[in-house]
Each structure stands twice: as structure tokens, then as C-alpha cells.
mmCIF file of the N, C-alpha and C atoms, coordinates in Angstrom:
data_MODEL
# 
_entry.id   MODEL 
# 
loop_
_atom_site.group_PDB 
_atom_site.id 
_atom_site.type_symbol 
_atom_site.label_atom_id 
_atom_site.label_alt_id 
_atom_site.label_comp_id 
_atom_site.label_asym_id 
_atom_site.label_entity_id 
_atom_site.label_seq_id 
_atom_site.pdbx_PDB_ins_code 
_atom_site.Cartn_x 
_atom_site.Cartn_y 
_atom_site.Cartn_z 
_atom_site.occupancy 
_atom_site.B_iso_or_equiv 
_atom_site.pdbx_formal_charge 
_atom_site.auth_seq_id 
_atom_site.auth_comp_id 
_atom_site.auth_asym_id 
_atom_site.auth_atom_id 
_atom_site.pdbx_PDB_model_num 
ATOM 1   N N  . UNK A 1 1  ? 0.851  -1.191 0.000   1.00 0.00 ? 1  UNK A N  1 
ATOM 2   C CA . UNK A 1 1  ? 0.000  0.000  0.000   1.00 0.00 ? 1  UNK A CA 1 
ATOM 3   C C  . UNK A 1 1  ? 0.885  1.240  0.000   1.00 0.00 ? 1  UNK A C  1 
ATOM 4   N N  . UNK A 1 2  ? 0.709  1.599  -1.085  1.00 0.00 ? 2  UNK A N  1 
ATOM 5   C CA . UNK A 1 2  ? 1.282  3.400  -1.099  1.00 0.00 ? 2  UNK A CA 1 
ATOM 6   C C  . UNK A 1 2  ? 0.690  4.698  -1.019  1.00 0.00 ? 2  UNK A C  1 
ATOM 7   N N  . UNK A 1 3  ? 0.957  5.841  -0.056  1.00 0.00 ? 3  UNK A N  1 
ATOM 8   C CA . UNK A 1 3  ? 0.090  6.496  -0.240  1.00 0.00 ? 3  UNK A CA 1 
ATOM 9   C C  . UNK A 1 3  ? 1.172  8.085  -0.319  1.00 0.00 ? 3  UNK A C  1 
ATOM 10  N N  . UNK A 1 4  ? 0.700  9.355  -0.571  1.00 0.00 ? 4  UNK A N  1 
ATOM 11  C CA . UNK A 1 4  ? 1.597  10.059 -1.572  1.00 0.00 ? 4  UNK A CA 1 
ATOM 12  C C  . UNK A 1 4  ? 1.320  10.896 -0.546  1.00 0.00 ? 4  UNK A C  1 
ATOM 13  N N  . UNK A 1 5  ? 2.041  12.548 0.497   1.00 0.00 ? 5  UNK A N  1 
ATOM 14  C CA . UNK A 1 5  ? 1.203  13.070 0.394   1.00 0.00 ? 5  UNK A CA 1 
ATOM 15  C C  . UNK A 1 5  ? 2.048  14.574 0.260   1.00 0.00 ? 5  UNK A C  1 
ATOM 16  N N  . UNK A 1 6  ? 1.704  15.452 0.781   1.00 0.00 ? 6  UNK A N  1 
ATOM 17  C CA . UNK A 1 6  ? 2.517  16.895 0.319   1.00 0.00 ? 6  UNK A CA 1 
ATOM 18  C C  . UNK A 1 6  ? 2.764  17.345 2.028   1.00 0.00 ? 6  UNK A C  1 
ATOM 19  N N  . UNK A 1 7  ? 3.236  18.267 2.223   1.00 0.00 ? 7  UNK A N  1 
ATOM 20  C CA . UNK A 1 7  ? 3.614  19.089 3.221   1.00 0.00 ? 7  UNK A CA 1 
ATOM 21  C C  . UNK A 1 7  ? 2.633  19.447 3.864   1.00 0.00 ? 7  UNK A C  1 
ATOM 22  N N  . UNK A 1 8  ? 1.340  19.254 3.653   1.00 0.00 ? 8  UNK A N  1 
ATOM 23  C CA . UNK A 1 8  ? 0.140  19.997 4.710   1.00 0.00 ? 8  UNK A CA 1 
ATOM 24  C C  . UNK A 1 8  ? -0.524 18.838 5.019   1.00 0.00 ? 8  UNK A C  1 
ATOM 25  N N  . UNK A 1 9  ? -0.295 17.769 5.120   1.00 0.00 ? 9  UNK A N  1 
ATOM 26  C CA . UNK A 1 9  ? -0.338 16.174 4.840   1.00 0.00 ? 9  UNK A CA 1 
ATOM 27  C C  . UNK A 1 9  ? -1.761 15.695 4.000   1.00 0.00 ? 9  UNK A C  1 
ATOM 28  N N  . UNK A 1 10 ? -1.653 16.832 2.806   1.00 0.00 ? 10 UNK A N  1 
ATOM 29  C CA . UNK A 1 10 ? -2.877 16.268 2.238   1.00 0.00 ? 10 UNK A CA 1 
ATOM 30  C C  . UNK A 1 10 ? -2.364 14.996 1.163   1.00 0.00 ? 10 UNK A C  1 
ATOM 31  N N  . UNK A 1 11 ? -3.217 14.544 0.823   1.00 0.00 ? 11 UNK A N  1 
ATOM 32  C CA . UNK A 1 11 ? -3.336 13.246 0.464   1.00 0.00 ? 11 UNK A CA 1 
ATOM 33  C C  . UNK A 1 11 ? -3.355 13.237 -1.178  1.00 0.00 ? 11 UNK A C  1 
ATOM 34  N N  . UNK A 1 12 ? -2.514 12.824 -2.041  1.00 0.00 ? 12 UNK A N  1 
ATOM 35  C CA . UNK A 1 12 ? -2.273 13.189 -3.380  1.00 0.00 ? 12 UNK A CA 1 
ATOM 36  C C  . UNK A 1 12 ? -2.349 12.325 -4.102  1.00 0.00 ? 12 UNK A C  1 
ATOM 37  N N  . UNK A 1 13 ? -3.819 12.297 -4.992  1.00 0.00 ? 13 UNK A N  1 
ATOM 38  C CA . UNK A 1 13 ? -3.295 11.114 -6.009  1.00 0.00 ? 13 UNK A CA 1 
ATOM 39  C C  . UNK A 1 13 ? -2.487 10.578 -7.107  1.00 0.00 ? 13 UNK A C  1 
ATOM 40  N N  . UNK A 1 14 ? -2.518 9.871  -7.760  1.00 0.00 ? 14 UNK A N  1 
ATOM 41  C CA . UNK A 1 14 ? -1.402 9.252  -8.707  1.00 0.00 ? 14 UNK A CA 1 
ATOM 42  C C  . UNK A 1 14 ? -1.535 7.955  -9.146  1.00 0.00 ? 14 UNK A C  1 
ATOM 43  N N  . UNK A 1 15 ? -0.740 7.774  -10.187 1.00 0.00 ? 15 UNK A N  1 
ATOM 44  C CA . UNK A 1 15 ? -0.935 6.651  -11.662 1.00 0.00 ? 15 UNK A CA 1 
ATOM 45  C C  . UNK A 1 15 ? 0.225  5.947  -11.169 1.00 0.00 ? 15 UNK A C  1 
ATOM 46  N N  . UNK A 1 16 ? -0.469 4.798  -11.737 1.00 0.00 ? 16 UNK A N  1 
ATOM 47  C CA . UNK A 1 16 ? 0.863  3.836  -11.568 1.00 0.00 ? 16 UNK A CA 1 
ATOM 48  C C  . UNK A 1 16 ? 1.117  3.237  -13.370 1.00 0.00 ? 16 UNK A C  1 
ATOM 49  N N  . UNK A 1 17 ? 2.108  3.689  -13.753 1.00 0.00 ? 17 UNK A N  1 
ATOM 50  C CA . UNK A 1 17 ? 3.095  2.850  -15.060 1.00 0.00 ? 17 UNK A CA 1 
ATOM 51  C C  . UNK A 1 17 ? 3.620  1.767  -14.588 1.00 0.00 ? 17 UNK A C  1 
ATOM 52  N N  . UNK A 1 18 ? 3.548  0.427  -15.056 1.00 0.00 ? 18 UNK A N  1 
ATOM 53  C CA . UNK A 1 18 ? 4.204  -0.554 -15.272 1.00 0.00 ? 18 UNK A CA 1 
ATOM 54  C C  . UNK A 1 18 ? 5.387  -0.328 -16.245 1.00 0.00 ? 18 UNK A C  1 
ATOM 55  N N  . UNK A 1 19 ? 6.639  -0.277 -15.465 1.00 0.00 ? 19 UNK A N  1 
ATOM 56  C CA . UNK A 1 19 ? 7.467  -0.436 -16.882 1.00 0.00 ? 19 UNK A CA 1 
ATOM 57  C C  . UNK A 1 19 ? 8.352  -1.717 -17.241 1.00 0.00 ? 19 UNK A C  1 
ATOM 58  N N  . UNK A 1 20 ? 8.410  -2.828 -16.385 1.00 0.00 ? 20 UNK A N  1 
ATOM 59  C CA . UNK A 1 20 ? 8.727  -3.754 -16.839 1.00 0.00 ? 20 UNK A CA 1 
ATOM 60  C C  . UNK A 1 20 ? 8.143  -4.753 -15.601 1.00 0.00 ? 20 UNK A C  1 
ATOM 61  N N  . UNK A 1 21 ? 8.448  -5.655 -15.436 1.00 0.00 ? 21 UNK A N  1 
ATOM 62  C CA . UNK A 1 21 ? 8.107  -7.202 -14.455 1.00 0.00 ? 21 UNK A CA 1 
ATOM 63  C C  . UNK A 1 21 ? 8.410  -6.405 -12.597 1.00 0.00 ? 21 UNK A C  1 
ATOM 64  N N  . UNK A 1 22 ? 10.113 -5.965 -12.662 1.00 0.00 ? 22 UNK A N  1 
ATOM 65  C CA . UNK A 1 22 ? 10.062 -5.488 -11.195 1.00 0.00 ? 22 UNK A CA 1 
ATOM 66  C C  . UNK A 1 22 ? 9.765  -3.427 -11.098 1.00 0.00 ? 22 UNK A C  1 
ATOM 67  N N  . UNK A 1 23 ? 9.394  -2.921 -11.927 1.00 0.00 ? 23 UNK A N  1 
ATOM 68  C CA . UNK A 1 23 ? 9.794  -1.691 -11.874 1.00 0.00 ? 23 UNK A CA 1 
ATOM 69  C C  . UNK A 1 23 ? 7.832  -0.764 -12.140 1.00 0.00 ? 23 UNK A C  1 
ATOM 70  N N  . UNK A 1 24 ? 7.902  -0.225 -11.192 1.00 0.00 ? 24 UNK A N  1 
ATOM 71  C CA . UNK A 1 24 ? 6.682  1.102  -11.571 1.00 0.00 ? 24 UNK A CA 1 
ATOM 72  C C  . UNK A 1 24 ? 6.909  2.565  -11.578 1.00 0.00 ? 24 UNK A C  1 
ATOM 73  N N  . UNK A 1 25 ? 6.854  2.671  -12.885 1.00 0.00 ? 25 UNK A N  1 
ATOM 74  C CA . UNK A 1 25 ? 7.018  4.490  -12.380 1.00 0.00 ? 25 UNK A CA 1 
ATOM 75  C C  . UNK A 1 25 ? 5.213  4.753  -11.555 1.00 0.00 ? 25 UNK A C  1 
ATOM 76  N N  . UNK A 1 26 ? 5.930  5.994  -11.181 1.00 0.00 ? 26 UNK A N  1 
ATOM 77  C CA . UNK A 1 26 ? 4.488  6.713  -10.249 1.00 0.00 ? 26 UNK A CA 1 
ATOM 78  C C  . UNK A 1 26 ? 4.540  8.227  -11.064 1.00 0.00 ? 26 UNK A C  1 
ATOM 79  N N  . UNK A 1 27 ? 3.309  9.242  -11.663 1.00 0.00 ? 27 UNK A N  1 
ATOM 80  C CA . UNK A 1 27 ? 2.884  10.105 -11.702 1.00 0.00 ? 27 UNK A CA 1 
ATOM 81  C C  . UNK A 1 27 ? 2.131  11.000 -10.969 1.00 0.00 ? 27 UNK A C  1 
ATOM 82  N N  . UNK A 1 28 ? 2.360  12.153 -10.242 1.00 0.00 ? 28 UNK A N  1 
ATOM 83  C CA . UNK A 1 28 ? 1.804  12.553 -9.315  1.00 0.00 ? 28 UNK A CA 1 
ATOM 84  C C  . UNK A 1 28 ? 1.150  13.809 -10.339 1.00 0.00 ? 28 UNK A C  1 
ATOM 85  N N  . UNK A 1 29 ? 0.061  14.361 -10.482 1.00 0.00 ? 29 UNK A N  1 
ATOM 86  C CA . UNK A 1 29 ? -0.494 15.697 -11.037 1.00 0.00 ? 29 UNK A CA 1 
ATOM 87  C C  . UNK A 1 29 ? -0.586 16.821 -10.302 1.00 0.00 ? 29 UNK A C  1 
ATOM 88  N N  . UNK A 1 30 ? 0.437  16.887 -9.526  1.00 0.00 ? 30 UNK A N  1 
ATOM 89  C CA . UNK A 1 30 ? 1.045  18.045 -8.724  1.00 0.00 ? 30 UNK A CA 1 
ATOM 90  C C  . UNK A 1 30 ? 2.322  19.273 -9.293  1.00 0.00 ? 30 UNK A C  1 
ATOM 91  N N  . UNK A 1 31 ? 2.650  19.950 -8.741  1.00 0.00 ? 31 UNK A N  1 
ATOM 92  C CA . UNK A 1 31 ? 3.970  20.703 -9.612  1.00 0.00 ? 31 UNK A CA 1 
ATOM 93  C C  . UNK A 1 31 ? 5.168  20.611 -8.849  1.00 0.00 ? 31 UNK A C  1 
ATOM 94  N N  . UNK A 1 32 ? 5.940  21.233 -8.199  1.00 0.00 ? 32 UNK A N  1 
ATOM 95  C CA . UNK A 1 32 ? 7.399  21.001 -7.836  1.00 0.00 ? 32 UNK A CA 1 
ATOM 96  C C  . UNK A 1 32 ? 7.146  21.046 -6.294  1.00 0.00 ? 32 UNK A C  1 
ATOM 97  N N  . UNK A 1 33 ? 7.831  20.163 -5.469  1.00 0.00 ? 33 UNK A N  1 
ATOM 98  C CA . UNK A 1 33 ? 7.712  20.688 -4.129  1.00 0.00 ? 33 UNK A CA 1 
ATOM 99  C C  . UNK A 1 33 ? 8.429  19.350 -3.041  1.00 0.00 ? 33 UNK A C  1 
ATOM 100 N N  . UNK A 1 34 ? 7.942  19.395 -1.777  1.00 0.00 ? 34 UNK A N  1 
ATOM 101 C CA . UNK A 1 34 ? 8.461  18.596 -1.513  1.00 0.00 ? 34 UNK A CA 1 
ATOM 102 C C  . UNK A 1 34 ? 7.379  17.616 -0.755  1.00 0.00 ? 34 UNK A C  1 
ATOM 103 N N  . UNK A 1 35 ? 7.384  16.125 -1.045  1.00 0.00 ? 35 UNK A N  1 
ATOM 104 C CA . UNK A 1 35 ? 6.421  15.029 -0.924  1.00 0.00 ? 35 UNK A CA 1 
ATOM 105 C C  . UNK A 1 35 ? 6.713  14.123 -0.144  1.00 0.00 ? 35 UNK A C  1 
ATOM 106 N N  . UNK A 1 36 ? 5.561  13.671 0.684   1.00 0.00 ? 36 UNK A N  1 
ATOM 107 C CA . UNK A 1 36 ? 6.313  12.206 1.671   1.00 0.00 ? 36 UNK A CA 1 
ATOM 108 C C  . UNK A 1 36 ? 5.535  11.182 0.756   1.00 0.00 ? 36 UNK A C  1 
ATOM 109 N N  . UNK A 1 37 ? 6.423  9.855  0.784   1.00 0.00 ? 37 UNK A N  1 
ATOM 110 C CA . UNK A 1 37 ? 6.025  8.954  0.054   1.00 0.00 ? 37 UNK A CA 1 
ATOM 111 C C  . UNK A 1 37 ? 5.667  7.720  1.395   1.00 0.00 ? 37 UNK A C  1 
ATOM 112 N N  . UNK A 1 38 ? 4.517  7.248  1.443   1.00 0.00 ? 38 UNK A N  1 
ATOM 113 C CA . UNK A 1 38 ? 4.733  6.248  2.776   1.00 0.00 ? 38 UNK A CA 1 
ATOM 114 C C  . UNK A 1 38 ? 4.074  5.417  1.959   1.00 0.00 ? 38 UNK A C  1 
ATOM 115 N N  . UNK A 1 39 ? 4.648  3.894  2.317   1.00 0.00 ? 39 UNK A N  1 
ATOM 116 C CA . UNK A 1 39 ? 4.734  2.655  2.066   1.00 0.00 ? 39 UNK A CA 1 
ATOM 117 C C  . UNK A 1 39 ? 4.557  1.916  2.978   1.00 0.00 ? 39 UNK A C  1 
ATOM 118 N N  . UNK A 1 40 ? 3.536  0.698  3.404   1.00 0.00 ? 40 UNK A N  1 
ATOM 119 C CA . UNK A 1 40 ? 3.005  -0.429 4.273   1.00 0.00 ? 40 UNK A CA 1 
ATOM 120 C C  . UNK A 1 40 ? 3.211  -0.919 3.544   1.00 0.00 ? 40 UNK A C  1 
ATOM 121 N N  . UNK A 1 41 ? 4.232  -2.066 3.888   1.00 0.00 ? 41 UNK A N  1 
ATOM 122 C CA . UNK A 1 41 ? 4.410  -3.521 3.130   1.00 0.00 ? 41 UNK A CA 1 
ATOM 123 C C  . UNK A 1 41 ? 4.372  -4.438 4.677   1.00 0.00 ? 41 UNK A C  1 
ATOM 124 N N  . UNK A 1 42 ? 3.307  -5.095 5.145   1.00 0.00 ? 42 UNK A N  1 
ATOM 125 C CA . UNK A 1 42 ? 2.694  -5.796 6.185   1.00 0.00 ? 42 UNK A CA 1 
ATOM 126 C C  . UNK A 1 42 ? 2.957  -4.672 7.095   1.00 0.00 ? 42 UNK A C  1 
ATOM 127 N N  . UNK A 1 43 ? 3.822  -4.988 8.226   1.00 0.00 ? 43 UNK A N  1 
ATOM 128 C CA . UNK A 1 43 ? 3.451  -4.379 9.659   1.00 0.00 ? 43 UNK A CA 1 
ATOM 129 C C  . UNK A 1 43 ? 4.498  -3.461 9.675   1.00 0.00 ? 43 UNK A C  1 
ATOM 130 N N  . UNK A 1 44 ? 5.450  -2.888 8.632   1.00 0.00 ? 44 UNK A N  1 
ATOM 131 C CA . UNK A 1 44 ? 6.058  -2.249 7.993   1.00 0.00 ? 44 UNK A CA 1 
ATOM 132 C C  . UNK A 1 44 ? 5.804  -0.933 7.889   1.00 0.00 ? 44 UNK A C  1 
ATOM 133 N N  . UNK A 1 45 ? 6.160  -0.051 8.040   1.00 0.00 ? 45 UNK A N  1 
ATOM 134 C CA . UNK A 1 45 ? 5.804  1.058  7.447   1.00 0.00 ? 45 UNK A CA 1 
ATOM 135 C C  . UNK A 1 45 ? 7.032  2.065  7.120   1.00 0.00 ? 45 UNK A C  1 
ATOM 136 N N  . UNK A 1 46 ? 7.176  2.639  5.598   1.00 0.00 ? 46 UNK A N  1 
ATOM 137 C CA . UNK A 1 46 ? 8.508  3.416  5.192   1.00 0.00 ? 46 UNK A CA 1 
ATOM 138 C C  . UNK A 1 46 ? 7.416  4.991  5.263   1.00 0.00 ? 46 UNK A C  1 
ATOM 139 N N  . UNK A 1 47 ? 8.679  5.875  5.486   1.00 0.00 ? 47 UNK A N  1 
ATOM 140 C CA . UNK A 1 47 ? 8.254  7.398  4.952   1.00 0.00 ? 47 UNK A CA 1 
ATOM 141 C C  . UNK A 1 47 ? 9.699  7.607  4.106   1.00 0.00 ? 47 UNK A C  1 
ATOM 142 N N  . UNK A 1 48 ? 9.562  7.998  2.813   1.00 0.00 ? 48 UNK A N  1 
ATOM 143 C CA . UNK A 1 48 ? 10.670 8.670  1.948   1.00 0.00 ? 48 UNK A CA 1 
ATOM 144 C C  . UNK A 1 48 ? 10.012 10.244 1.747   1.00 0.00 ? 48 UNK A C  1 
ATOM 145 N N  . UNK A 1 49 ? 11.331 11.109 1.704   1.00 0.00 ? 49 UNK A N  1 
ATOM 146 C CA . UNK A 1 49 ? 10.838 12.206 1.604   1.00 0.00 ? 49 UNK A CA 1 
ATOM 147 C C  . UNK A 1 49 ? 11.284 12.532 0.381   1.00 0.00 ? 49 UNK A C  1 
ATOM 148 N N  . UNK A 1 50 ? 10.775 12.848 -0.910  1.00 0.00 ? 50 UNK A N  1 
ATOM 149 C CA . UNK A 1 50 ? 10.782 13.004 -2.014  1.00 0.00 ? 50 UNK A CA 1 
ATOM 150 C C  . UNK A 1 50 ? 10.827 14.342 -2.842  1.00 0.00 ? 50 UNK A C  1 
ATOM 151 N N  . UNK A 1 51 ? 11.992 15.202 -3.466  1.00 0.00 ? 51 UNK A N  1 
ATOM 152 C CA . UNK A 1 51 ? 11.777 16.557 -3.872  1.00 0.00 ? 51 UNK A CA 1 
ATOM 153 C C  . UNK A 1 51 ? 11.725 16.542 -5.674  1.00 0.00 ? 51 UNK A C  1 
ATOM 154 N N  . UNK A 1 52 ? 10.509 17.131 -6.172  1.00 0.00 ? 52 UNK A N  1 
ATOM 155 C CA . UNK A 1 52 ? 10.303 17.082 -6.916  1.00 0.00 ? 52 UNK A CA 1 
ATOM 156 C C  . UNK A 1 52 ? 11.014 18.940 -7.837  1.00 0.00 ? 52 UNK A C  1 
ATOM 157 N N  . UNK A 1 53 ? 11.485 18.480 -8.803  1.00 0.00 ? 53 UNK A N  1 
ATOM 158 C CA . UNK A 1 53 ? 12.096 19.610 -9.420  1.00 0.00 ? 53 UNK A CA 1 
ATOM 159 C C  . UNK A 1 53 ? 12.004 20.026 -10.725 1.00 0.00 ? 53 UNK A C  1 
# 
């Protein structure tokens, strides 16, 4: 489970590209800034902080 969100922790949607067997790009319809990316993979949970340019 991925979920996208921006600095005011709103909640941002987005596309997922398949580009091959292990790889997805992600599209966000946002403009430049800076994004937390959080990821649940089971009891797991990642935050990447992501700057878009």
C-alpha cells in the first residue's frame, strides 16, 4: 500500500506505469515541491521524503 502526500499532509493522487516485471514508475499531477512517500508492506511502514524539481 502506497500512499503520496505533500507538506500539509494532504493526500495526493497518482498513476501507476508498469514499466517492466520489477519496476513502476508513479505520476503525481502536482507541480514542484516537496512530498512524503509512505509505504506499508505488512506491519512495515517506510516514509521517503521526495523533492520534486
Amino acid at each position: 500500500q502506497l500512499k503520496i502526500f505533500d507538506l500539509l499532509g494532504k493526500e495526493i493522487p497518482f498513476t501507476f506505469t508498469q514499466v517492466n516485471q520489477n519496476t513502476k514508475t508513479i505520476q503525481i499531477p502536482t507541480g514542484k515541491g516537496i512530498y512524503f512517500v509512505k509505504i506499508k508492506a505488512g506491519n512495515d511502514v517506510f516514509v521517503q521524503r521526495v523533492l520534486v524539481f
